[in-house]
N, C-alpha and C positions, 0 to 999 in steps of 0.2 A: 419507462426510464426517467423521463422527464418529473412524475409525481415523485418515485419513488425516491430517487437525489433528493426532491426538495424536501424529504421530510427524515434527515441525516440529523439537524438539530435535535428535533423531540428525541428521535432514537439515543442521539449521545448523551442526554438531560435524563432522559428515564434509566437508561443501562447506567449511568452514574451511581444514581439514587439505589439501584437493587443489587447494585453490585459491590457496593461499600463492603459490607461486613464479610463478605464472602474472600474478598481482596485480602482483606486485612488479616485475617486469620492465616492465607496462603504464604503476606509476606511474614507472615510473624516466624511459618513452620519455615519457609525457606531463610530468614535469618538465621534459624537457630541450626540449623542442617545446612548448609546453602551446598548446591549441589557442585561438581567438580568442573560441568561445563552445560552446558544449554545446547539442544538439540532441536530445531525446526521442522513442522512437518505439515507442506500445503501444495495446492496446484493452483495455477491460474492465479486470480486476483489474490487470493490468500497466500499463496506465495509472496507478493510482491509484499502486502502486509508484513510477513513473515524476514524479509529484509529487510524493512522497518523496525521490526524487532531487534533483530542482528544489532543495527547501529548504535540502536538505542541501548541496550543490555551491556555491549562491550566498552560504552563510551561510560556510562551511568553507574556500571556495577564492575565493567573491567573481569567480566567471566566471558571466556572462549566461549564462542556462539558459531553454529553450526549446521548447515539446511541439511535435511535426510536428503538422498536420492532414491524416491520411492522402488525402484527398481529393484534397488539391491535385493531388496526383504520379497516384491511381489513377482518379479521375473529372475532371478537369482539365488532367490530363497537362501540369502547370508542372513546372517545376525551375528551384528557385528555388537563387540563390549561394550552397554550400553549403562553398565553396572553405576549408580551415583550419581548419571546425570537427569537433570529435568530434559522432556520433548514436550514442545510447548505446540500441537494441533490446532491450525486453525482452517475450519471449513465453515464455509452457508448451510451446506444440506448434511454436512456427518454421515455421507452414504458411499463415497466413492470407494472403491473395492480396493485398489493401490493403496491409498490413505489408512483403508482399515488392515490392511495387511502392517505394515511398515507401525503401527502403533501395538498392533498385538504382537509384534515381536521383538520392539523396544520393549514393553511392559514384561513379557519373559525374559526378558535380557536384566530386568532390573533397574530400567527405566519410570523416573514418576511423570506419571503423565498430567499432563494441566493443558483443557481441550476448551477452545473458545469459538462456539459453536454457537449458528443462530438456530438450530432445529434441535429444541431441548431433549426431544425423544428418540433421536436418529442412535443407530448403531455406534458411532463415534462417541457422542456423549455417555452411553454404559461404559465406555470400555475406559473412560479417565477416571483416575485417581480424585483431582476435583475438575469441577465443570464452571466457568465462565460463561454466560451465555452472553449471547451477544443483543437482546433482543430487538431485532430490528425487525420483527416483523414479516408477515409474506414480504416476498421479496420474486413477483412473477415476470421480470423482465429478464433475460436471455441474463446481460450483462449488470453486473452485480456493481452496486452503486454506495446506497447506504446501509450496508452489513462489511465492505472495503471501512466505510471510515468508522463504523462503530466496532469493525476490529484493530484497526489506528486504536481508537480510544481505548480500547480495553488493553492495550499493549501498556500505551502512557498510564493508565490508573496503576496497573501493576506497578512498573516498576517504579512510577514515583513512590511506593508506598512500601516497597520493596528494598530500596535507597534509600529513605529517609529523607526523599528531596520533598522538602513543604513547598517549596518557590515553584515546582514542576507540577504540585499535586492542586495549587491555586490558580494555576496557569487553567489547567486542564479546567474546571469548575470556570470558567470562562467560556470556552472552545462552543456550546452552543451558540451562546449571543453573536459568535463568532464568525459562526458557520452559515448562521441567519445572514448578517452582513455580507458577507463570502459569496453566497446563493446570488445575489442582488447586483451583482459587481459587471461590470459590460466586456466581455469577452468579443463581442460581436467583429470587431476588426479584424481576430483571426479565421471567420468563415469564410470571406470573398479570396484571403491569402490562401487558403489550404485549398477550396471547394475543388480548384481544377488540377492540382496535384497530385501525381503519381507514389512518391513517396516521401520520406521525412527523415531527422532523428528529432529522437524526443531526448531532451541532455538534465544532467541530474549527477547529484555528490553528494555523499553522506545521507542522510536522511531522505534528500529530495530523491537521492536515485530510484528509492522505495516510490515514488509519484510518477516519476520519467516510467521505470516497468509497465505502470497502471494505465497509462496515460497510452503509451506506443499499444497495449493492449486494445484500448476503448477504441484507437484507432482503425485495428484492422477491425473486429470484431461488428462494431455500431456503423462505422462509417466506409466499410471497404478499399481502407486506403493503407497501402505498406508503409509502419513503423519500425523505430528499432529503436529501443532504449538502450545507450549510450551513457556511462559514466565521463561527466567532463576530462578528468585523467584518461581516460581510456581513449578515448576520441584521438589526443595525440599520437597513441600507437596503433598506427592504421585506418579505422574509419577517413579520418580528415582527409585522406586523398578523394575519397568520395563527394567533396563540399566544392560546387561550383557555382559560378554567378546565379543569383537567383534559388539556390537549394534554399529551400525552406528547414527552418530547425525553429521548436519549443524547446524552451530555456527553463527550466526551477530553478529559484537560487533563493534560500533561506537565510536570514540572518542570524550566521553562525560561524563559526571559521572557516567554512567552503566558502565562504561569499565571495568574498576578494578573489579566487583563482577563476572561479565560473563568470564573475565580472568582465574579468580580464580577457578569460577565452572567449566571450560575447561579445566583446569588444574587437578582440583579432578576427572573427569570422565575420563580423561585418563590412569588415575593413576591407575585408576578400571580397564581399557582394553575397553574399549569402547572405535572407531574408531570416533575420532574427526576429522570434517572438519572444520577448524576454517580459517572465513574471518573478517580481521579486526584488527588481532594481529599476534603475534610470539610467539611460545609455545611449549615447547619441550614434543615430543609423541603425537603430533597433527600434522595432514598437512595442511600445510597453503593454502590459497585459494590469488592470489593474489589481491590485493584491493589499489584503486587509494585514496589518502591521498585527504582528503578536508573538508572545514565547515562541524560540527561535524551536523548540521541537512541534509546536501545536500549530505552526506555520503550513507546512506542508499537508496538515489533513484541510486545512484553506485552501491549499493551492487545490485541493483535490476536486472540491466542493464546486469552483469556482469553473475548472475543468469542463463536471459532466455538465453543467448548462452551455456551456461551448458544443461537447461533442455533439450532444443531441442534437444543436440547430443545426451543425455541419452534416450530419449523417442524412438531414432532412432534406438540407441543399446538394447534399448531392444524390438524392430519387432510396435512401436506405429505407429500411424503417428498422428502427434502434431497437425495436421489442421484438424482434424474430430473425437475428441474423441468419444464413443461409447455413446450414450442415453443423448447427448447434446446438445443443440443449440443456437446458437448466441445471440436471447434474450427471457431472462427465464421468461417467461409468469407466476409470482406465484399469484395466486390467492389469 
């Protein structure tokens, strides 16, 4: 887990570079077509991705975006009108049988498919219209690390190029040197707070909630410890009664219009006694997590970066080992 996080830069520097021309002809067709709504289709880490996409698509391009529930298609066998829109697929391995269901029956329905996949030959990749890859490479740790942020990145190449945003597409052309710094940044403060804890929230808004997902995932999966990712808004109705002296909570908070409210609720749960780890601001009665300053959407695949060198030492301190979680495996076969 450990190598494979640290080498999120190259992967996002190289998949840039080979994925230019392929990007660009996608958003040309989708300019000229642009589809009626956007349709998501992922489990696990690529999910969380995939609500990354969400925010970013609906915010950037203002088209309705929408997660499949693979069920429908693989245990329900509906197909629902899928007539016009894009489903945008994203998996590491392109093999899971739910996934492959749930896209060959948007593709009959009249779905185009755009499949951002790191295993260019898996099942999933024939069945897209076009193919993104992601390449990052084997990827043989349990929990998925740099193929998470190099499908970040392939999300951002799109649509900035998608949009017409130059300021987002120069951002991203950045985001390696970025992620370099990111890697290097001292999380270590949050291992001796979490190591003897039972459980957490991981807190998150807009973009970041895509991180918070990833994060409360890494937690149970590498480190044994119950998470639950929590949207800052949501947290108000209901979770909060759960926040007592000492509850430990991880904070994202990107410099973007979320900032101020998740500031504010970091600020209110300290105030309660609850041990804030906030990354992304300064806050007093919170300890701060450090965070490399950049584009408020190319933020959070930082926050990410900076994350898995955290989990790994935690997962270590507390007797895991981050590369074999217990009743795991590489690729989830869900039916």
């Amino acid at each position: 887990m450990f190598r494979e996080a640290a080498q999120a830069p190259q992967v996002v520097r190289a998949q840039l570079t080979a994925n230019t021309a392929r990007v660009a002809q996608l958003a040309a067709r989708l300019r000229q077509g642009p589809p009626r709504a956007v349709v998501t289709c992922a489990r696990g880490s690529s999910d969380h991705a995939a609500t990354f996409a969400r925010y970013l698509i609906e915010t950037r391009l203002g088209l309705l975006t929408s997660s499949a529930a693979p069920s429908v298609s693989s245990v329900y066998e509906a197909a629902p009108d899928l007539a016009g829109t894009l489903m945008l697929a994203i998996s590491q391995s392109g093999a899971s049988p739910d996934i492959l269901a749930v896209v060959s029956r948007a593709r009959a329905a009249g779905a185009y498919i755009v499949a951002l996949v790191n295993a260019e030959a898996s099942p999933l990749a024939q069945l897209a219209d076009v193919l993104l890859p992601l390449h990052a490479g084997p990827e043989r740790s349990v929990a998925a690390t740099k193929s998470y942020i190099a499908s970040l990145a392939a999300i951002v190449q799109l649509v900035a190029e998608w949009a017409g945003d130059a300021p987002l597409g120069a951002a991203l052309q950045q985001a390696p040197e970025e992620l370099e710094r990111a890697w290097q940044l001292d999380w270590s403060a949050a291992v001796p707070r979490l190591a003897p804890t039972s459980s957490l929230y991981v807190i998150g808004r807009g973009l970041g909630l895509a991180i918070a997902q990833e994060a409360a995932l890494k937690f149970k999966e590498t480190c044994g410890l119950h998470a639950e990712a929590v949207s800052a808004a949501e947290l108000r109705h209901g979770p909060m009664a759960l926040v007592r002296t000492g509850f430990p909570l991880l904070v994202f908070t990107q410099n973007d219009e979320s900032r101020a409210g998740v500031v504010q609720l970091a600020g209110e749960l300290a105030a309660q006694g609850a041990d804030v780890l906030l990354a992304g601001a300064r806050l007093a009665r919170t300890t701060e997590l450090a965070t490399e300053a950049a584009h408020p959407v190319i933020e959070p695949l930082l926050f990410a970066q900076s994350f898995y060198r955290m989990a790994n030492a935690l997962a270590l301190a507390r007797g895991h080992n981050p590369d074999a979680p217990p009743h795991l495996r590489k690729v989830t076969e869900t039916l």
